[in-house]
Short mmCIF file of the C-alpha atoms (twelve columns), coordinates in Angstrom:
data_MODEL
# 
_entry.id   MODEL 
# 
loop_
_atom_site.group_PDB 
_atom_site.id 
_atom_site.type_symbol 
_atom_site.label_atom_id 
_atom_site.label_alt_id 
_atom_site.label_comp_id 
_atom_site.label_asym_id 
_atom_site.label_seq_id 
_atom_site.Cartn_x 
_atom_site.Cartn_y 
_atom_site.Cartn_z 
_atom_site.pdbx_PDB_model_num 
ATOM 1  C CA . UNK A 1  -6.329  17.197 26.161 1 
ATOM 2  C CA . UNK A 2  -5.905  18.003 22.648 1 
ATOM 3  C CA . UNK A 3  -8.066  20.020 20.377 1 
ATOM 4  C CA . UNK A 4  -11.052 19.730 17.598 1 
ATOM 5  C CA . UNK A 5  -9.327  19.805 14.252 1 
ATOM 6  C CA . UNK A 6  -10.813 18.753 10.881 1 
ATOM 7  C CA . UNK A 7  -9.840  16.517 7.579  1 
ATOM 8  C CA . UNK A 8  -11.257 16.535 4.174  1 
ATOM 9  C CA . UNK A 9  -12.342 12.645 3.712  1 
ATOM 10 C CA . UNK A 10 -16.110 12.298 1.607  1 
ATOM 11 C CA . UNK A 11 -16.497 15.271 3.271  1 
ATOM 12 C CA . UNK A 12 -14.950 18.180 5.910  1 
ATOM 13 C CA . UNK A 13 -15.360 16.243 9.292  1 
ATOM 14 C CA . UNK A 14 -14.508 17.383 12.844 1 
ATOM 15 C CA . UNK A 15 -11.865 14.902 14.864 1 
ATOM 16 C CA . UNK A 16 -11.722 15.772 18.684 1 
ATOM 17 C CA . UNK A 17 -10.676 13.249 21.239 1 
ATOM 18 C CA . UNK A 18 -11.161 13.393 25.065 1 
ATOM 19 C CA . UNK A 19 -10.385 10.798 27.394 1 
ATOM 20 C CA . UNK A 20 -13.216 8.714  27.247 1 
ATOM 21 C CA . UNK A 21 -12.246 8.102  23.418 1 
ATOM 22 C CA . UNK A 22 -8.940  7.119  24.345 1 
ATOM 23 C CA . UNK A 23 -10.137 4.458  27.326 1 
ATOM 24 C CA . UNK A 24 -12.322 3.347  24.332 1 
ATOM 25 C CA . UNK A 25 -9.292  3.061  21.759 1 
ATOM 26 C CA . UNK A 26 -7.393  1.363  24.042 1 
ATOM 27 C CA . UNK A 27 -10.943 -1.158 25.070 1 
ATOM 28 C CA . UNK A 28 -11.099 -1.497 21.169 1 
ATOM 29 C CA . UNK A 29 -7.224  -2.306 20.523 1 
ATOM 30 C CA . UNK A 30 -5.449  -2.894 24.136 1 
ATOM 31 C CA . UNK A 31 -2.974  0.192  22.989 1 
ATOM 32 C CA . UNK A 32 -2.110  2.985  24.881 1 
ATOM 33 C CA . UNK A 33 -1.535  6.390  22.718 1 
ATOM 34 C CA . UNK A 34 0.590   7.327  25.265 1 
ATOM 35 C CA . UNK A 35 3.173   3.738  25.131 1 
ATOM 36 C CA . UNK A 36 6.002   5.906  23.938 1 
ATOM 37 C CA . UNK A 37 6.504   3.492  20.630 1 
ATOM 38 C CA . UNK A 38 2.827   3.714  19.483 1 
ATOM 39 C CA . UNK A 39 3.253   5.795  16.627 1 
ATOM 40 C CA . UNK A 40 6.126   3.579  14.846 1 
ATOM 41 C CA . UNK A 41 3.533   0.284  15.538 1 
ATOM 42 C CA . UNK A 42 0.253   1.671  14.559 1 
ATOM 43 C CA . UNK A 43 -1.209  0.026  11.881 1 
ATOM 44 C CA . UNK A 44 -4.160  0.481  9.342  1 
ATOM 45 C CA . UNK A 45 -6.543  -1.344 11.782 1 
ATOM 46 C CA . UNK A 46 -5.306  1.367  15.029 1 
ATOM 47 C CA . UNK A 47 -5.747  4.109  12.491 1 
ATOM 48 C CA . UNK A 48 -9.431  3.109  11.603 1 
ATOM 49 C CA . UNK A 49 -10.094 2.497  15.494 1 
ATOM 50 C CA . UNK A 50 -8.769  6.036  16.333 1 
ATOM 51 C CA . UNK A 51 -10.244 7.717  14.015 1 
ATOM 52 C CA . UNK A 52 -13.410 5.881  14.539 1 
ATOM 53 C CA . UNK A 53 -13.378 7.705  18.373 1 
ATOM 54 C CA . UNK A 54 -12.642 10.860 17.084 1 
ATOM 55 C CA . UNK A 55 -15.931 10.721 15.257 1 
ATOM 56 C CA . UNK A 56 -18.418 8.819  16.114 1 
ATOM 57 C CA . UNK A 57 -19.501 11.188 18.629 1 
ATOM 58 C CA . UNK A 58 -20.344 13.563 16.100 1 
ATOM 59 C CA . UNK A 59 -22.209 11.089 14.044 1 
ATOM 60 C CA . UNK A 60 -23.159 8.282  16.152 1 
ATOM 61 C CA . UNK A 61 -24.555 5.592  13.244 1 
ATOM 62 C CA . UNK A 62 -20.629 5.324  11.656 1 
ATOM 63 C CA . UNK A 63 -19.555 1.927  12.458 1 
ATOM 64 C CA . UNK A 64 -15.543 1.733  11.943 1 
ATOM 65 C CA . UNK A 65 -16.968 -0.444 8.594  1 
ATOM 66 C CA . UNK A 66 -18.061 2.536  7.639  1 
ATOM 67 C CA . UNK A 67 -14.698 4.772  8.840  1 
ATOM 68 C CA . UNK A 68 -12.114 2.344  7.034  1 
ATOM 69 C CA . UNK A 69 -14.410 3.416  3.373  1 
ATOM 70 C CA . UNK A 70 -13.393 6.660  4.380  1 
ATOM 71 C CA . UNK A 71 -9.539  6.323  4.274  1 
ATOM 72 C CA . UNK A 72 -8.230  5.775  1.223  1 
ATOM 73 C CA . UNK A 73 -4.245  4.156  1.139  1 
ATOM 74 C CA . UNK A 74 -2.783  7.428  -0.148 1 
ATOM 75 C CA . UNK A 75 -4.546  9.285  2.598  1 
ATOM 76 C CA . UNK A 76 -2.947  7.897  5.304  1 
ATOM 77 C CA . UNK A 77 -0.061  10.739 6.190  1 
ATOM 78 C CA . UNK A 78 -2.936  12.909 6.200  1 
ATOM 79 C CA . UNK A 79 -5.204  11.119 8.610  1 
ATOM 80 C CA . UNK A 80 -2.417  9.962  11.196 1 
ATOM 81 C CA . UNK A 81 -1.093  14.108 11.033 1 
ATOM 82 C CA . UNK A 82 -4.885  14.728 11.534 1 
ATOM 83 C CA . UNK A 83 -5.326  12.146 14.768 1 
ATOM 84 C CA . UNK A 84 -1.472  13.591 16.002 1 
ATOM 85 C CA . UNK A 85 -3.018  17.007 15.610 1 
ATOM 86 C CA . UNK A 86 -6.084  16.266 17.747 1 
ATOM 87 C CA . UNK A 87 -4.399  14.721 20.209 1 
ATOM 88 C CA . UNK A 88 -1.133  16.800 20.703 1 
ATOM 89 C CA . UNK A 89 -2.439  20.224 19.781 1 
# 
């Protein structure tokens, strides 16, 4: 299921998701990354959620707080082709 790829955000971070992150997007937001229309509904609150997954593993004290800071509104083609990248491969 997908592979580790990385962004540039306040710094070069490591997004990987597994399965457990996407039972725990889908606890967090009751979506399915899977539903076939996901990607035309997501919105900035799915984005911060997924990427929240992806990386809170690698740094455990990020709250998604802490995640949205991260993505600035111009940034979000890059973070989405990021998350589509770790999932898809």
């Amino acid at each position: 299921m997908g592979k580790s790829t990385t962004i540039m955000l306040d710094k070069e971070r490591r997004i990987s998701l597994d399965g457990n992150d996407m039972c725990d997007f889908q606890e967090l937001t009751g979506k399915n990354l899977f539903n076939a229309n996901f990607w035309k509904e997501i919105g900035p609150k799915d984005i911060v959620a997924l990427l929240w997954v992806a990386l809170v593993k690698d740094e455990p004290t990020l709250t998604q707080k802490d995640v949205g800071k991260l993505i600035q509104v111009g940034e979000m083609e890059k973070v989405i082709t990021a998350l589509s990248d770790a999932i898809f491969g």
